[in-house]
N, C-alpha and C positions, 0 to 999 in steps of 0.2 A: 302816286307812283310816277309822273309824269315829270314829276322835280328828279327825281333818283337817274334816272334816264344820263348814260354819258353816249356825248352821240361819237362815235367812230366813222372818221373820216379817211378811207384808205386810201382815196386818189390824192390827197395832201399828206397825208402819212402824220396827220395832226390829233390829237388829242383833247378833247374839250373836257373839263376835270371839275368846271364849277357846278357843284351839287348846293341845290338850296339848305344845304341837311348841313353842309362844311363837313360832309366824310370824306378821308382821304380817298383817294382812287387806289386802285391796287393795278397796276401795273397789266395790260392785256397786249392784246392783239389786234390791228386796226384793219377791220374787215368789216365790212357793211352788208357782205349777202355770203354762203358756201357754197364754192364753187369747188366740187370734185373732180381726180382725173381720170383717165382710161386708161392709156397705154397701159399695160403690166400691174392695173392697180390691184387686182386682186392678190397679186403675189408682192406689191409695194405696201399692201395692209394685211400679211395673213392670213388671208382667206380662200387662197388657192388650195389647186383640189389635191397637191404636195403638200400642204401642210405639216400632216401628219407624219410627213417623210424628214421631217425639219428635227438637229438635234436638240433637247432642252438641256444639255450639258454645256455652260459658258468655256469657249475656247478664250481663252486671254490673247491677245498679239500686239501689235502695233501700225501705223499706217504705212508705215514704209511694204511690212510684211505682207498688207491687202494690196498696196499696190502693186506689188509682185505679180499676181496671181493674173494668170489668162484666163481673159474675157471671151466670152464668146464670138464666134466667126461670125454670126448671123442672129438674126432674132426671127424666129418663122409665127406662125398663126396659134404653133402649138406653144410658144412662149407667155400667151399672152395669160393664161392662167396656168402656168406650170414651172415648177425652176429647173434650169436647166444645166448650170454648171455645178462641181461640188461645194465651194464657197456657200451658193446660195442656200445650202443643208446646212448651214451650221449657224450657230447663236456663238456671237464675236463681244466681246469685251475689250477695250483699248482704258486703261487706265492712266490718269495723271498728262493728259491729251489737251492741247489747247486750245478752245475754245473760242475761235479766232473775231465771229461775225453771224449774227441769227438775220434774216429774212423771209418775209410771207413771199410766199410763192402763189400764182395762180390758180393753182390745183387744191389751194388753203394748204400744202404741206410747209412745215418750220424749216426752212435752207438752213442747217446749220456746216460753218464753214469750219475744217479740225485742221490740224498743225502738228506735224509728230516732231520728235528730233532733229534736225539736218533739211529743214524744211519741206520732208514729205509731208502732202496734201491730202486730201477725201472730202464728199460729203459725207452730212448725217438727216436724215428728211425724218420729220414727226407729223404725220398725216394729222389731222384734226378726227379728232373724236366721232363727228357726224357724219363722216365719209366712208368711216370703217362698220365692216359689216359684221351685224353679230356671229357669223361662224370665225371671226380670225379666232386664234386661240390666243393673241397677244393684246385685245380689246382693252381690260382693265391698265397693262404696262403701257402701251399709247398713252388712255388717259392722263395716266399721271405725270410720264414723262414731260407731256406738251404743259401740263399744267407746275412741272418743275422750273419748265424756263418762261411761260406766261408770266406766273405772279412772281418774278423776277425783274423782267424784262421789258419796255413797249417793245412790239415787234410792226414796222410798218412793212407796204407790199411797195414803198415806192423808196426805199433806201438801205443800208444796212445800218444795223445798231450794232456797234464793236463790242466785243466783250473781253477778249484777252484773259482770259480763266481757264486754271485749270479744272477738269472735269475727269470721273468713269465716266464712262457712255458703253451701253449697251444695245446692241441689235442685231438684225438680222442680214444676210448676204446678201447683196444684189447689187446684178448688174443693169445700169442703165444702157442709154444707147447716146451717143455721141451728138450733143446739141449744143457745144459751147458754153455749161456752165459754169460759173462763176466756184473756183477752189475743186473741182472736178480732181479724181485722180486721172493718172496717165490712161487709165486702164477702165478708168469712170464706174470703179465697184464703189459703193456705198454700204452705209449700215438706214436699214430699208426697212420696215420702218425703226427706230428705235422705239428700246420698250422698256429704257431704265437711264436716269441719268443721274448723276450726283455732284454738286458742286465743289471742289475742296477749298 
């Protein structure tokens, strides 16, 4: 088993692919230990005590249209497992969206960077599979997602990998809070976690 072994190296963002066996590698995520996050993660994986409050009817829009939407004034203690504006009620669909740039984030979530018409912006974050707890109701759609753009994609934590695709992408509403990241909207709502992606 010790031959089969591909080592991931995340602080080089490198790839070590020679298997004694000569199987091809399939394409991961270079990450060496799971590192989960706090802030709002209960409600950044589904598992917040709203849940239930969340619609499963896909509203279709575009990113220009989320970046519209007012953010909240404030994030209190009571945000920290609860959503709190209407946005984050609803399951969002952006179709035929591009695809712009995937990176690992610290928290292990997939930074995935979108691009809508006219150069509106957003992210899209796919928590990793072991960080999500078994009441989200969207546990199986993660999976798959992250594993749509895994065995696609290397994804390292110290670069971006470009992709320039277009893409459906589906998820959930949320607003972050204002930390300077990289393809951020105006407004810094996200699709949090996604729970559906389709490459075209």
């Amino acid at each position: 088993m010790r031959h089969r072994r591909i080592a991931a190296l995340a602080g080089a963002g490198v790839m070590v692919a020679a298997l004694a066996t000569g199987t091809t590698v399939t394409p991961s995520v270079a990450q060496a230990s799971t590192t989960c996050g706090y802030w709002r993660w209960p409600v950044k994986t589904g598992s917040d005590a709203t849940r239930y409050q969340v619609s499963m009817t896909v509203s279709y829009t575009s990113v220009s249209y989320l970046d519209g939407r007012t953010p909240p004034s404030y994030f209190g203690s009571y945000a920290q497992n609860h959503r709190i504006k209407w946005p984050e009620f609803r399951t969002w669909q952006i179709n035929n969206v591009t695809l712009v740039a995937v990176k690992l984030e610290g928290d292990s979530d997939l930074h995935l960077r979108l691009r809508g018409p006219g150069g509106s912006v957003m992210v899209a974050e796919i928590p990793a599979p072991g960080c999500v707890s078994s009441a989200s109701r969207w546990a199986t759609g993660i999976r798959n997602a992250r594993y749509a753009v895994t065995s696609r994609y290397w994804v390292s934590s110290t670069s971006w990998h470009y992709v320039y695709r277009s893409v459906n992408i589906r998820g959930l509403g949320f607003f972050d809070e204002e930390h300077n990241v990289t393809g951020a909207a105006p407004n810094n709502i996200e699709l949090h976690p996604v729970t559906y992606i389709r490459f075209n």
